[in-house]
C-alpha positions in Angstrom: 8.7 13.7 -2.7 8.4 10.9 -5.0 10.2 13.1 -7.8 12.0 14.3 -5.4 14.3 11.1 -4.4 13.5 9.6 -8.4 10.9 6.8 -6.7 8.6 7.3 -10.3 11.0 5.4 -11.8 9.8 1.9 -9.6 6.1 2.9 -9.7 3.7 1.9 -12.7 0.8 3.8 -11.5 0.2 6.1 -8.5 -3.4 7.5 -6.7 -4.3 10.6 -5.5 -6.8 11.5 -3.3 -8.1 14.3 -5.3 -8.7 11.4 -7.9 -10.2 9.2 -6.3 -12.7 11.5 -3.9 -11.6 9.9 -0.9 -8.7 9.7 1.5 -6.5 7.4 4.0 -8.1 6.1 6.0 -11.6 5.5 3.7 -11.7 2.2 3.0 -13.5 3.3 -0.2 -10.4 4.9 -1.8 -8.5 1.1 -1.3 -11.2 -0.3 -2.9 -11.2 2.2 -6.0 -7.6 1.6 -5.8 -7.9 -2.8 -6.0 -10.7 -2.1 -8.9 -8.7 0.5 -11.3 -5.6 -2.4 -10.9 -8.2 -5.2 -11.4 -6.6 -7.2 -8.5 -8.6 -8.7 -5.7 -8.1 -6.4 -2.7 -6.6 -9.7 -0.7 -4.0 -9.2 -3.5 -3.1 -6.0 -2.2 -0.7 -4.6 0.5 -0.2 -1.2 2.3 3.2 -0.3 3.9 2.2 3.1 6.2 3.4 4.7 9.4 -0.1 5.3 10.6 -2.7 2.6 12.5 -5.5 4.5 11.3 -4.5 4.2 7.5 -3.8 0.5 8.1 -7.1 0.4 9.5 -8.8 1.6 6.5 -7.2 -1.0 4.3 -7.9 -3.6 6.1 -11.7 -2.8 6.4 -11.5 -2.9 2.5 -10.2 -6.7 2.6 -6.3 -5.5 2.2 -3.4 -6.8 3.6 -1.6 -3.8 5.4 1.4 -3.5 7.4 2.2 -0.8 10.0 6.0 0.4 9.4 7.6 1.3 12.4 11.6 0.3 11.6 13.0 -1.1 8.6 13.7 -4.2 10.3 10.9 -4.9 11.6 9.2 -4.4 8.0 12.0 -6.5 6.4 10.6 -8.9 8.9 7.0 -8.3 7.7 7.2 -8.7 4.4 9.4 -11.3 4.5 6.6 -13.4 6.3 4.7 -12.8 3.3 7.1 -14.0 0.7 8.3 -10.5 0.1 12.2 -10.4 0.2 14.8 -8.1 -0.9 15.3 -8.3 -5.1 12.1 -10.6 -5.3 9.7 -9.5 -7.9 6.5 -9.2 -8.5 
């Protein structure tokens, strides 16, 4: 899917779980994740549509936001700093 709809093109790096060993929800695969990027894991955030997944990535010290409408994440992320055009 990320070919798919040309999303490659705003990634730098992407993880699979075949990689790492692990899967959503193991808080181990965030934490492989946070180490291979050498950012702290507070330095982190996961979007996903799933508590469970959230779950995991906060246990490994993430932030993590459960998306459930695109206002409410615009919302979200906005409370972090994160608006639309802001970069990184």
């Amino acid at each position: 899917m990320l070919r798919q709809f040309g999303f490659f093109a705003y990634i730098e790096r992407a993880f699979a779980s075949q990689e790492l060993g692990v899967a959503k929800p193991d808080p181990r695969g965030f934490a492989h994740i946070a180490a291979a990027l050498d950012v702290a894991p507070a330095g982190c955030l996961l979007i996903d549509d799933r508590q469970i997944n959230v779950d995991g990535a906060r246990a490994a010290g993430w932030q993590a936001i459960q998306f459930t409408d695109a206002a409410t994440l615009e919302r979200d992320l906005a409370t972090r700093g994160i608006t639309a055009g802001a970069s990184a």
